[in-house]
C-alpha positions in Angstrom: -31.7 9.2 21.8 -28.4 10.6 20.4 -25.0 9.4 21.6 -23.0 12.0 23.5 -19.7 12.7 21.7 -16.6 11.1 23.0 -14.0 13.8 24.3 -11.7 11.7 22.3 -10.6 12.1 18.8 -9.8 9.8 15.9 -7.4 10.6 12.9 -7.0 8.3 10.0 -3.8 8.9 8.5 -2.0 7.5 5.6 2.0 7.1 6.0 3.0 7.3 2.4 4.8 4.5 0.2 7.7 3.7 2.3 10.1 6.8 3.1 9.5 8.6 6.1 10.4 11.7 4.2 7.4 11.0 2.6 5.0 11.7 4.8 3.1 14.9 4.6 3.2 18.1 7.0 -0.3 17.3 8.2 0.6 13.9 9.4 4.0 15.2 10.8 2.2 17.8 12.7 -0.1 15.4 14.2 2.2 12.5 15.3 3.6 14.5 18.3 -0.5 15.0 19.5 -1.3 11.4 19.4 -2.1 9.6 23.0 -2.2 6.6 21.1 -0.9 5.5 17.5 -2.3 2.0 15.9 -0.4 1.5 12.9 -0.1 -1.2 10.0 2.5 -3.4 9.2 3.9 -1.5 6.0 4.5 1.7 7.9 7.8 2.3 8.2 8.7 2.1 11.8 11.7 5.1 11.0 8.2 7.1 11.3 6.8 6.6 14.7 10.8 7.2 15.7 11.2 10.4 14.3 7.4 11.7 15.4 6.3 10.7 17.6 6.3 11.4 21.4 8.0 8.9 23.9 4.8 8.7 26.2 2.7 7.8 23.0 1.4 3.9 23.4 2.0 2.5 19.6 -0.3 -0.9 19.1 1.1 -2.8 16.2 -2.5 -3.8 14.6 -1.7 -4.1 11.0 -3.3 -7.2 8.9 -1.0 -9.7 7.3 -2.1 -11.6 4.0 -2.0 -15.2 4.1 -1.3 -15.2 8.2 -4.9 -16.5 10.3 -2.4 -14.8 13.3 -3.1 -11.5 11.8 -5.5 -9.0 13.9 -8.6 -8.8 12.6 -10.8 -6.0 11.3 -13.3 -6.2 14.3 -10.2 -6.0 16.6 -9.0 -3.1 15.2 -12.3 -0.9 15.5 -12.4 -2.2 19.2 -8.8 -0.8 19.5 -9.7 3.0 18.3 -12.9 2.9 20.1 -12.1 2.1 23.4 -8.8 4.6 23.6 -11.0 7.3 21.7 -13.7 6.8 24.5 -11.0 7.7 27.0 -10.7 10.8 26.0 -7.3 9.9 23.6 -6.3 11.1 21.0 -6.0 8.0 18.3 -3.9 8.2 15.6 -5.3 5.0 13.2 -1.9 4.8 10.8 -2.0 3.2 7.7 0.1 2.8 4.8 -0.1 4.3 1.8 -3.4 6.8 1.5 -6.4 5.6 3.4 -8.7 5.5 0.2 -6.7 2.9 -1.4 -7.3 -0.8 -0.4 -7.9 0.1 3.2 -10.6 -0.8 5.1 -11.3 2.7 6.1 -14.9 2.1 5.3 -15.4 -0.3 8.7 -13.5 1.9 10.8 -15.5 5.3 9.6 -18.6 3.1 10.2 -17.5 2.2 13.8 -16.7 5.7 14.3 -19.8 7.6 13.7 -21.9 4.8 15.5 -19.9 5.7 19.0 -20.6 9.4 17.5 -16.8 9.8 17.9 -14.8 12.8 16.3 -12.9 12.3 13.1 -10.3 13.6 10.5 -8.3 11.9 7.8 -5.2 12.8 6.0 -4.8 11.5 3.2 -1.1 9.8 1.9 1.0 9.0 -1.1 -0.2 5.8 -2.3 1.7 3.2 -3.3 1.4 3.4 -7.1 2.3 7.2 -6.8 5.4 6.5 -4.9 6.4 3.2 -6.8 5.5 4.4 -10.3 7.7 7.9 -9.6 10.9 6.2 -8.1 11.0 4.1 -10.6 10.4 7.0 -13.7 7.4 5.2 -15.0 5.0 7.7 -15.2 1.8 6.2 -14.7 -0.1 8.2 -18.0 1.4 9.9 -20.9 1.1 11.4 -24.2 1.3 8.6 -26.7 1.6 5.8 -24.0 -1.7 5.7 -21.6 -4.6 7.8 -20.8 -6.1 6.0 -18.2 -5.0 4.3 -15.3 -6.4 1.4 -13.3 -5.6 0.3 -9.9 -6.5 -3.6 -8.8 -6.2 -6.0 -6.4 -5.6 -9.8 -6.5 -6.0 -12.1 -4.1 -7.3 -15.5 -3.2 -10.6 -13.4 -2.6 -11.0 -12.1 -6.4 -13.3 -13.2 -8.2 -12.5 -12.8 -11.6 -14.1 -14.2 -15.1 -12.8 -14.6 -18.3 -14.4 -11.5 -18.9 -13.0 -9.2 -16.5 -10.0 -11.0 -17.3 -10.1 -10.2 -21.4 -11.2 -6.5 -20.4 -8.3 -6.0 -18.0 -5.7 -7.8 -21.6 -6.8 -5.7 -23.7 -7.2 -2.4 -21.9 -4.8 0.5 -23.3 -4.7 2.0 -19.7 -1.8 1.6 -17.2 -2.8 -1.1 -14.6 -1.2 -1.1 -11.4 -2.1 -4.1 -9.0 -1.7 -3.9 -5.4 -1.3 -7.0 -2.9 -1.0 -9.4 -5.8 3.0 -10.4 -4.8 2.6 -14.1 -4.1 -0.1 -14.0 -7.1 2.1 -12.9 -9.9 2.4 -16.2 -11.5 -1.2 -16.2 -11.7 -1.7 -13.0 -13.1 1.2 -13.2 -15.9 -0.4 -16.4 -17.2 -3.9 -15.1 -17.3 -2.3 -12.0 -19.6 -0.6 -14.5 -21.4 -4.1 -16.3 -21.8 -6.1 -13.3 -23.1 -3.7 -10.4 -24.3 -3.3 -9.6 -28.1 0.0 -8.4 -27.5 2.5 -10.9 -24.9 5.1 -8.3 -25.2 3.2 -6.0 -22.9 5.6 -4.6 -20.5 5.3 -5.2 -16.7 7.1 -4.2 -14.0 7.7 -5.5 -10.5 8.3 -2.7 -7.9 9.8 -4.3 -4.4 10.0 -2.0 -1.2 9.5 1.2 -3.6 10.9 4.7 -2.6 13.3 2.7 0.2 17.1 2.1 0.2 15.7 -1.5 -0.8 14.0 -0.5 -3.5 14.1 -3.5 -6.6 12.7 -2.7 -10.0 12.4 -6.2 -12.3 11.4 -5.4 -16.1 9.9 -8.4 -18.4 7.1 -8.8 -20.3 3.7 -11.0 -19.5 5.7 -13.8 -22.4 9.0 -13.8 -20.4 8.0 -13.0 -16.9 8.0 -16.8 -16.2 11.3 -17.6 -17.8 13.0 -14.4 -16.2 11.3 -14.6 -12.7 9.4 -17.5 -12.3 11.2 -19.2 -9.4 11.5 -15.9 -7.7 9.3 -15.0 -4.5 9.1 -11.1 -4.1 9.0 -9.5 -0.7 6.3 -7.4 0.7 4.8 -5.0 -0.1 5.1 -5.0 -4.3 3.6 -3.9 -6.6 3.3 -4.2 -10.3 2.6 -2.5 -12.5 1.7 -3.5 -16.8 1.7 -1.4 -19.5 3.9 0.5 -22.2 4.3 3.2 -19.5 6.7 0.1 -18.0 9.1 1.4 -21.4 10.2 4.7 -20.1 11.5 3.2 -16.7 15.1 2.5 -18.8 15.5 6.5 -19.8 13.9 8.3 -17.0 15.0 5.9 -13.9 16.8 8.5 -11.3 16.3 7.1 -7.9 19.7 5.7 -6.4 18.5 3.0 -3.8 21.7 2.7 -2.1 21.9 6.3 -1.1 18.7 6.0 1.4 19.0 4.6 4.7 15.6 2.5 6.0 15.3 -0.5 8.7 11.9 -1.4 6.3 13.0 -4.3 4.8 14.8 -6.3 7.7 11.2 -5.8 9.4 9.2 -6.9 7.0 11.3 -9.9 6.2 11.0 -10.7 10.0 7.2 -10.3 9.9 6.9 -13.0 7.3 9.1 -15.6 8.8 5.7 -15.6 11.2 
């Protein structure tokens, strides 16, 4: 027998890199419809402010690497199912674009199981927003045709093959989540790349008034920023795309206004 449809409503939304300017119309039209709004921890709360209504209820659900005190996945469905189910609108928030590194997949699952209606906008991901405030184009003529974007995490599993592949690839390789694992990942370049010169850069709180580019190489990243532990989120990016960050950098970080950073640096006090 077929489920009735919930009178309630889903939308899956990506909020974009950082700036709330950055959001698109879509999202900005929809904000204002939402009963209920479960967001992520890297949404920028400057958002929500500016959007949304005061009679929305706003669930902080987002998961936090390395914290067991995060919400889990399971949680989360529960959350948009139960509000959807009474007759809400739901407006599941995440940051970035939901296709990248999102578990979109479990809650889309949940979702047609309870035969409940869905949309999703789509966002600016993070490598789009990092890579263009910081004038590092992510391919060009002469420079990279390709593009890779990875994750790297206590969870990845990868061999000395993946790991050669990933040294000696002419693409542009942008890793996400991999801040407190850059150590790791600099040495394993070192390890396997024909060229330690390679160029990588590390992109903190991109397109915000926070915003910290740090240039080195896979050889020097150790002696340069070793001792250094980068905030959330970063990401970083390798390749000789990283060269054309000195001649085309335009983005003035001091001239943007954000609360992003004290609240993230709050969250991981926790």
């Amino acid at each position: 027998m077929q489920i009735p449809q919930s009178k309630g409503k889903v939308i899956i939304a990506g909020a974009g890199p950082g700036a709330p300017d950055l959001i698109t119309i879509k999202l900005r039209n929809a904000l204002p419809t939402a009963d209920v709004i479960i967001v992520d921890r890297l949404v920028n709360p400057l958002i929500i402010d500016r959007y949304a209504t005061n009679q929305a209820i706003i669930i902080e659900a987002g998961k936090h690497g390395y914290n067991n005190a995060s919400i889990s996945q399971v949680e989360i469905s529960d959350l948009i199912v139960h509000h959807a189910k009474a007759g809400k609108t739901v407006l599941r928030l995440k940051g970035g674009d939901v296709a990248f590194f999102s578990n979109v997949l479990d809650e889309l699952i949940i979702l047609r199981k309870n035969n409940i209606q869905f949309e999703i906008i789509p966002g600016i991901t993070a490598a789009s927003g990092a890579s263009a405030y910081a004038g590092i184009p992510l391919t060009a003529r002469g420079y990279a045709q390709g593009v890779q974007f990875i994750t790297l995490n206590p969870t990845s599993d990868f061999n000395d093959e993946k790991w050669i592949s990933l040294a000696n690839s002419e693409d542009t390789l942008v890793f996400y989540m991999t801040a407190r694992n850059i150590d790791f990942l600099a040495e394993k370049f070192l390890q396997f790349s024909p060229n330690p010169k390679t160029s990588m850069a590390i992109i903190e709180q991109a397109t915000t008034e926070h915003q910290q580019i740090h240039i080195t190489t896979i050889r020097d990243f150790k002696k340069h920023f070793g001792s250094i532990e980068f905030s959330s989120p970063s990401l970083i990016i390798v390749g000789s795309v990283v060269n054309l960050h000195k001649e085309f950098n335009w983005f003035d970080a001091n001239a943007e206004g954000s609360v992003f950073k004290e609240l993230i640096a709050e969250e991981n006090t926790h």
